[in-house]
PDB file as gemmi writes it, atoms N, CA and C in Angstrom:
CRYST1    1.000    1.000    1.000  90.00  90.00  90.00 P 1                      
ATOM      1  N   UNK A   1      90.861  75.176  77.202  1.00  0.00           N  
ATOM      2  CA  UNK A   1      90.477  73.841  77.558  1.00  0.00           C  
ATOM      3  C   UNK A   1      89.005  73.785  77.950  1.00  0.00           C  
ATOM      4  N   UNK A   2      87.916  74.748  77.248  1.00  0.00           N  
ATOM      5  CA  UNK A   2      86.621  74.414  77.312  1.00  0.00           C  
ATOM      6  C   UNK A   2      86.179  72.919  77.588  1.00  0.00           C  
ATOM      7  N   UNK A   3      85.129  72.374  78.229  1.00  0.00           N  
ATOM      8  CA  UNK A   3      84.723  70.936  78.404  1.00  0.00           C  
ATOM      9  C   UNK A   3      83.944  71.306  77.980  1.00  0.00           C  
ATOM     10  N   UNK A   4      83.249  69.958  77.223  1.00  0.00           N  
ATOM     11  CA  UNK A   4      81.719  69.792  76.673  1.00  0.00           C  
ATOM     12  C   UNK A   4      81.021  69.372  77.839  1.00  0.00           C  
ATOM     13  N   UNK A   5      79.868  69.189  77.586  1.00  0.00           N  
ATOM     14  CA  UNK A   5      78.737  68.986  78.844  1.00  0.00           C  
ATOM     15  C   UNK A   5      79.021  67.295  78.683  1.00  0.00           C  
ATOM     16  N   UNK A   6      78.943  66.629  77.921  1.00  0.00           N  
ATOM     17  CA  UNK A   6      79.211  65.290  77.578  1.00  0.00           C  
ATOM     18  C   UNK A   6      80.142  64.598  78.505  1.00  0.00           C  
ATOM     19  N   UNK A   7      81.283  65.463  78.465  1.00  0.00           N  
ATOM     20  CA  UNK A   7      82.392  64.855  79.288  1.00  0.00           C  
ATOM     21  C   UNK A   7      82.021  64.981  80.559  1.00  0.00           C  
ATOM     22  N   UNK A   8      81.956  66.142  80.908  1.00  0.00           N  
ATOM     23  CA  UNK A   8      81.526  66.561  82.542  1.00  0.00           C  
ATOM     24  C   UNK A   8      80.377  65.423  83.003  1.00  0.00           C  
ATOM     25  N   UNK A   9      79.439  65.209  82.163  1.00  0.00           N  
ATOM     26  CA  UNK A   9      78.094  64.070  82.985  1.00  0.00           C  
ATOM     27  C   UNK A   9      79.060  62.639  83.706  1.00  0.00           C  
ATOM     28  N   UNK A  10      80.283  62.404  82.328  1.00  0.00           N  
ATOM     29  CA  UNK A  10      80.601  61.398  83.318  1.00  0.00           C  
ATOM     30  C   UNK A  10      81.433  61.108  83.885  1.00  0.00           C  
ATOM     31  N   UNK A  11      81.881  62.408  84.471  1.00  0.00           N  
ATOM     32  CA  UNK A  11      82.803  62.220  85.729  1.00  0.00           C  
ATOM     33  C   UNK A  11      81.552  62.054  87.155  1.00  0.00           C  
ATOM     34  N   UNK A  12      82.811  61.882  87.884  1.00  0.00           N  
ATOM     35  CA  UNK A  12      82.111  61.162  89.729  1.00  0.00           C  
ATOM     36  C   UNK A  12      82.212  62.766  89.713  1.00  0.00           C  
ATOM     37  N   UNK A  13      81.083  63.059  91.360  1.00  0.00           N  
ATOM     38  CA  UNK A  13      80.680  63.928  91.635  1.00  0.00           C  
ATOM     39  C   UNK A  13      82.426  64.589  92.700  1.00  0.00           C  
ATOM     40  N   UNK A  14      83.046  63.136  92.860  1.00  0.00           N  
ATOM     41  CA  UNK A  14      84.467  63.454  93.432  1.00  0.00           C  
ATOM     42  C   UNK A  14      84.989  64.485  92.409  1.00  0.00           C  
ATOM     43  N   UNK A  15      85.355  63.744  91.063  1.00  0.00           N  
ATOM     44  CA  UNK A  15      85.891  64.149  89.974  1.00  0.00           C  
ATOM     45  C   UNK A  15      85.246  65.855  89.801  1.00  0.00           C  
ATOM     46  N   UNK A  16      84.293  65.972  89.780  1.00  0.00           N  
ATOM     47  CA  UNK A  16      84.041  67.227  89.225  1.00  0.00           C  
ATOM     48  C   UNK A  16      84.167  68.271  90.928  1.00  0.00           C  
ATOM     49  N   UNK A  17      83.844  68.003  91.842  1.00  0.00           N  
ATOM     50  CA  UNK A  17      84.260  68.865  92.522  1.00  0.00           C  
ATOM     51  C   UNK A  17      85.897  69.311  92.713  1.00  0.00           C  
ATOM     52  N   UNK A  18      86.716  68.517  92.716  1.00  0.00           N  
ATOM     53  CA  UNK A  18      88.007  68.543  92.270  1.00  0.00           C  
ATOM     54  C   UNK A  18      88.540  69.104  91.145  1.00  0.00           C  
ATOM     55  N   UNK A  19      87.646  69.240  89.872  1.00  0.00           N  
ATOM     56  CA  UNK A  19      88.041  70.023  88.981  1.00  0.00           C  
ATOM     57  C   UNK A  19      87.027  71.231  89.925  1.00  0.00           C  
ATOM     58  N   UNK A  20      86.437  71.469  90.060  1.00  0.00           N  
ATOM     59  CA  UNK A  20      85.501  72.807  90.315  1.00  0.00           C  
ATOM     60  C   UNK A  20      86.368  73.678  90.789  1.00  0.00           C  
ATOM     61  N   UNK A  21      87.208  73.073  92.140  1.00  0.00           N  
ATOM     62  CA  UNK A  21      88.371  74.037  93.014  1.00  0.00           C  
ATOM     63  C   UNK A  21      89.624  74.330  92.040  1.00  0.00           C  
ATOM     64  N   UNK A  22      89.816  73.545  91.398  1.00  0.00           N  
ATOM     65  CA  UNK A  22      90.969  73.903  90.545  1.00  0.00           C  
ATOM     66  C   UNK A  22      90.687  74.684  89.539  1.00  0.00           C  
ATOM     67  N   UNK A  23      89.804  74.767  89.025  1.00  0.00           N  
ATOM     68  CA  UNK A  23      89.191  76.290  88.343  1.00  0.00           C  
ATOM     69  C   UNK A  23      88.787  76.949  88.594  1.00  0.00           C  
ATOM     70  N   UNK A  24      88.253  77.194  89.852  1.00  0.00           N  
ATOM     71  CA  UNK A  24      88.216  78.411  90.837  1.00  0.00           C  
ATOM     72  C   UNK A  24      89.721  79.034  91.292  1.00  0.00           C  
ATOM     73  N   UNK A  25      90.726  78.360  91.679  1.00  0.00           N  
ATOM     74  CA  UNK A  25      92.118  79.006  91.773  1.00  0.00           C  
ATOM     75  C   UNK A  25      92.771  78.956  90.544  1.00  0.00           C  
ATOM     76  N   UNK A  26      92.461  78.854  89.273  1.00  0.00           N  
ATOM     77  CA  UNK A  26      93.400  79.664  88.227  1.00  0.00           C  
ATOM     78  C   UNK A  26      92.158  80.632  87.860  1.00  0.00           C  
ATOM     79  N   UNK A  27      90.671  80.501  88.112  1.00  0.00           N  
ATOM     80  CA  UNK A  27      90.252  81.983  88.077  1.00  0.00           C  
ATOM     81  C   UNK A  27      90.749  83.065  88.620  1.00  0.00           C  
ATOM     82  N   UNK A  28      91.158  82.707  90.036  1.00  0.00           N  
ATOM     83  CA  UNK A  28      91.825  83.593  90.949  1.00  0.00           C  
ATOM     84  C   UNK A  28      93.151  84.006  90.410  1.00  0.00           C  
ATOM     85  N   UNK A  29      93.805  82.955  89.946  1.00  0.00           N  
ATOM     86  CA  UNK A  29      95.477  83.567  89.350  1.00  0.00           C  
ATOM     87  C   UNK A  29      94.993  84.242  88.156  1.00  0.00           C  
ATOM     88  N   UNK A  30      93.983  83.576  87.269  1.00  0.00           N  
ATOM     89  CA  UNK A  30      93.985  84.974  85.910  1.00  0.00           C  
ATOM     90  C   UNK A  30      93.450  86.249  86.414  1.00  0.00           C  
ATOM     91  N   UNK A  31      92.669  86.172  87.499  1.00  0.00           N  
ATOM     92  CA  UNK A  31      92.416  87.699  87.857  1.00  0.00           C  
ATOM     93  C   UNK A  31      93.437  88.494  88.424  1.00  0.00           C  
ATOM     94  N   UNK A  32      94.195  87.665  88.602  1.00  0.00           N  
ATOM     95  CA  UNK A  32      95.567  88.975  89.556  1.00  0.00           C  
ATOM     96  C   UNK A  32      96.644  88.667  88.155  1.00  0.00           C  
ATOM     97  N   UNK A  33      96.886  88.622  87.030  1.00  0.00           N  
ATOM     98  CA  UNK A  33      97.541  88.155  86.136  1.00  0.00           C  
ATOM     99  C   UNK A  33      96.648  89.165  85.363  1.00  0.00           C  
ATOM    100  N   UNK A  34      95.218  89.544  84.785  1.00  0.00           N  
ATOM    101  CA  UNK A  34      94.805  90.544  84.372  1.00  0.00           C  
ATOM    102  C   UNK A  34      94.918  91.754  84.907  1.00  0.00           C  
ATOM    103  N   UNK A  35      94.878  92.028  86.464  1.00  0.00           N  
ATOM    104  CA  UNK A  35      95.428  93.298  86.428  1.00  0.00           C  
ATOM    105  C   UNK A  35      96.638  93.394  86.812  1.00  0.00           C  
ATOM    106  N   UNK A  36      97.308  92.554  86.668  1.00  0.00           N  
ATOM    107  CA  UNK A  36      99.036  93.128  86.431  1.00  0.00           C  
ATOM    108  C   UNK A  36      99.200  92.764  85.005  1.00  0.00           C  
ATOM    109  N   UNK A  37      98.524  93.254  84.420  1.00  0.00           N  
ATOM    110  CA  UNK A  37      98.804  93.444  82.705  1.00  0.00           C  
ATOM    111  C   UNK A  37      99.464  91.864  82.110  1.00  0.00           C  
ATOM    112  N   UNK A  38      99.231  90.457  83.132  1.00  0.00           N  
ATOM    113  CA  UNK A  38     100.129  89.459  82.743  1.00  0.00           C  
ATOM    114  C   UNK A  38      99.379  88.808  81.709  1.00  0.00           C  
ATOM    115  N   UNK A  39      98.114  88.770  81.949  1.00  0.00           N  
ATOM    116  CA  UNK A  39      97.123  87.854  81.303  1.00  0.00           C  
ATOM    117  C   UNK A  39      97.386  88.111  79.759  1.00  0.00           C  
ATOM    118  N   UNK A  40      98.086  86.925  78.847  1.00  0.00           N  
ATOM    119  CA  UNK A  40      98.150  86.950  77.440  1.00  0.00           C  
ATOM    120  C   UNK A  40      96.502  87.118  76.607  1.00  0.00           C  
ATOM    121  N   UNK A  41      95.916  85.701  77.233  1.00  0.00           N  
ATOM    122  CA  UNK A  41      94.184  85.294  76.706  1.00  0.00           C  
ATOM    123  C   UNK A  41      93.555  85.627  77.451  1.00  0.00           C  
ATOM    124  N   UNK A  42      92.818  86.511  77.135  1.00  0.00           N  
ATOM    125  CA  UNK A  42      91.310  87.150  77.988  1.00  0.00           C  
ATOM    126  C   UNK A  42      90.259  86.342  78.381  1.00  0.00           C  
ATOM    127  N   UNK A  43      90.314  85.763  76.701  1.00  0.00           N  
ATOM    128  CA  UNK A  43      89.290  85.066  76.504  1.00  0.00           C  
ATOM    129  C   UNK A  43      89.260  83.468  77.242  1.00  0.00           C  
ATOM    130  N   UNK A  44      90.694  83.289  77.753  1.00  0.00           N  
ATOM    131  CA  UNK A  44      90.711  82.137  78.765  1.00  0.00           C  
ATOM    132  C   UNK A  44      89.695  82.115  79.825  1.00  0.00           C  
ATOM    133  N   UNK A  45      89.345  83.518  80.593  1.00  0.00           N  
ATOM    134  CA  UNK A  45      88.954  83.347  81.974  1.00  0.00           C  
ATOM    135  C   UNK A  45      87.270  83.386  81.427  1.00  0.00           C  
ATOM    136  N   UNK A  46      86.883  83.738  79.892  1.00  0.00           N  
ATOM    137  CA  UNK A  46      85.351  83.523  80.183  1.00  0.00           C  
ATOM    138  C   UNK A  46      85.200  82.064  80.140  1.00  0.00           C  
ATOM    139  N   UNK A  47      85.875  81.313  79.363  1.00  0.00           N  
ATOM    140  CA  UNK A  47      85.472  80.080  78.867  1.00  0.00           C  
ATOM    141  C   UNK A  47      85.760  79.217  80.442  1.00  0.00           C  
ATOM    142  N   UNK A  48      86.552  79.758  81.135  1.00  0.00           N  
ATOM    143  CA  UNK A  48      86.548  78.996  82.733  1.00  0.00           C  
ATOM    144  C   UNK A  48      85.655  79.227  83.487  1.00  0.00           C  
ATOM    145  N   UNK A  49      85.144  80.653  82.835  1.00  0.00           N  
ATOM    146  CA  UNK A  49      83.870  80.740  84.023  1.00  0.00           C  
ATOM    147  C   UNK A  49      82.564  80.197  83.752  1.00  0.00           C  
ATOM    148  N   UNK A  50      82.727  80.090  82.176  1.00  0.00           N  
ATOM    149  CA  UNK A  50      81.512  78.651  81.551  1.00  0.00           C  
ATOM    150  C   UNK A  50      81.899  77.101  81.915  1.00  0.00           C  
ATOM    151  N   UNK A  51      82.994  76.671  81.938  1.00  0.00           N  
ATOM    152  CA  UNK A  51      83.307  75.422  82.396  1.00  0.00           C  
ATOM    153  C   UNK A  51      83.020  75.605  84.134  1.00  0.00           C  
ATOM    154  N   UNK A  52      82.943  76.553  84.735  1.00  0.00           N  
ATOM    155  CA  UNK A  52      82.704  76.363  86.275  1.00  0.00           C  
ATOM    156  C   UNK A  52      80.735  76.150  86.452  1.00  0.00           C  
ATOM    157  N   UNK A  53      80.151  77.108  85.223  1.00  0.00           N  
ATOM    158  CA  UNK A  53      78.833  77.401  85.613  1.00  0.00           C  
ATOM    159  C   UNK A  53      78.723  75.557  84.646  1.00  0.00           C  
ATOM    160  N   UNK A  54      79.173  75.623  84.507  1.00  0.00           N  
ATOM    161  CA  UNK A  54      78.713  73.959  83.682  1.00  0.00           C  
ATOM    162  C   UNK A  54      78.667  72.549  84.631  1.00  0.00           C  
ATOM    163  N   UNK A  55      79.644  72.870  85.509  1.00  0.00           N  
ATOM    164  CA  UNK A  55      80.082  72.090  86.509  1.00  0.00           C  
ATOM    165  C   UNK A  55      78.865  71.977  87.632  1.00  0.00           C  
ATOM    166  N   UNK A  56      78.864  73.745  87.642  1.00  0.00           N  
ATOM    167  CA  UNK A  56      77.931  73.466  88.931  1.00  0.00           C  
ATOM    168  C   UNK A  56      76.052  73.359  88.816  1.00  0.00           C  
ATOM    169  N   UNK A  57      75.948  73.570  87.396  1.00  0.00           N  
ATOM    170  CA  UNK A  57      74.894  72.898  87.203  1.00  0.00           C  
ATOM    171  C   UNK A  57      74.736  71.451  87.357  1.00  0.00           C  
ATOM    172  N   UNK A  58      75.644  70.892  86.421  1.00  0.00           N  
ATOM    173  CA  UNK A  58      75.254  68.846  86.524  1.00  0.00           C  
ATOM    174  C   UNK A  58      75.061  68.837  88.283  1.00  0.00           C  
ATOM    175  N   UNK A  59      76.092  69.418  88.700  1.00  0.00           N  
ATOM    176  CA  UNK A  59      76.121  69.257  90.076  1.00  0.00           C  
ATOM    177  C   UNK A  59      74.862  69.530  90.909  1.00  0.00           C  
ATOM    178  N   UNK A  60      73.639  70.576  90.550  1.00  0.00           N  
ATOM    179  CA  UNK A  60      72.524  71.248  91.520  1.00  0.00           C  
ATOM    180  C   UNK A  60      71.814  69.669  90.367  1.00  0.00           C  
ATOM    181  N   UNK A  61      71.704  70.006  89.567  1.00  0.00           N  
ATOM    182  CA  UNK A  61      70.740  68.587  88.586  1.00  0.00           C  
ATOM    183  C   UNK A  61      70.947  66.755  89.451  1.00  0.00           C  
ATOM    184  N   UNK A  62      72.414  66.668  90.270  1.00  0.00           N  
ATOM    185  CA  UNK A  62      72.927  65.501  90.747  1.00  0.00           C  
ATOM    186  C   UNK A  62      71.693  65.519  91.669  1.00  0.00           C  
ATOM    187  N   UNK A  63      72.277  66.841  92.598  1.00  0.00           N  
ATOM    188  CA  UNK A  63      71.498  66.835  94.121  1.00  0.00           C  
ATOM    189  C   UNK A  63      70.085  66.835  94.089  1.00  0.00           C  
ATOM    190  N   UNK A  64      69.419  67.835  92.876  1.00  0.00           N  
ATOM    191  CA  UNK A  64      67.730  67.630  92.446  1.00  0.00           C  
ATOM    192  C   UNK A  64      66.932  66.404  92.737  1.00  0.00           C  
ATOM    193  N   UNK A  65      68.047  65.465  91.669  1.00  0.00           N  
ATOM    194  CA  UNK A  65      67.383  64.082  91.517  1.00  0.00           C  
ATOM    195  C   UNK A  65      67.086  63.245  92.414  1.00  0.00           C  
ATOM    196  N   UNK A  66      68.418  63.083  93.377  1.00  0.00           N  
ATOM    197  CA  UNK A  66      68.582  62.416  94.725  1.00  0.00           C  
ATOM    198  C   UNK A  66      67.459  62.982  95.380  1.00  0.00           C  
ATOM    199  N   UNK A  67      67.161  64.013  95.614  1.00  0.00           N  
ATOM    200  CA  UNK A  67      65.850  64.574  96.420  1.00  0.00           C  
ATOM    201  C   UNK A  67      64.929  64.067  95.943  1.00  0.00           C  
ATOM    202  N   UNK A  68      64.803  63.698  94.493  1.00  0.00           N  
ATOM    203  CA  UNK A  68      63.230  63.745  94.327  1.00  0.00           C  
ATOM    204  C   UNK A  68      63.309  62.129  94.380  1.00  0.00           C  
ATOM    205  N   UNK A  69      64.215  61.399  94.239  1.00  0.00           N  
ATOM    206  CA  UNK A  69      64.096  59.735  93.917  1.00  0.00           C  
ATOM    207  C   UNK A  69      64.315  59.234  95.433  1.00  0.00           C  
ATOM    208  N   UNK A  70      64.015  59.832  96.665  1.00  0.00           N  
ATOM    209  CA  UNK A  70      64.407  59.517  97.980  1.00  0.00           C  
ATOM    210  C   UNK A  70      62.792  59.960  98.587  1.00  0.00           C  
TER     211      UNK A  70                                                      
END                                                                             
């Protein structure tokens, strides 16, 4: 379930911190699911850890702006 950057711009900053925690705890369950040999897709937990670094960019870019337009 990769997100594009597209989608992510227009969620609320509610919206994306709310997804942020919820992909931080199934990072946490695929890591204890990889080493108990459970994890089917490997390749699940990189593409979550690109949808998290995606997140928390728009997010440092949100807070940037507000600084500089204040």
């Amino acid at each position: 379930m990769p997100m594009e950057m597209h989608e992510l711009i227009k969620k609320s900053d509610a919206e994306l911190n709310e997804l942020l925690h919820r992909l931080n705890a199934d990072t946490r369950t695929m890591r204890f699911q990889l080493a108990n040999v459970q994890l089917k897709n490997v390749r699940q937990m990189r593409k979550t850890r690109n949808d998290i670094a995606r997140i928390q960019t728009i997010l440092k870019q949100r807070t940037q702006v507000k600084k500089t337009t204040v």
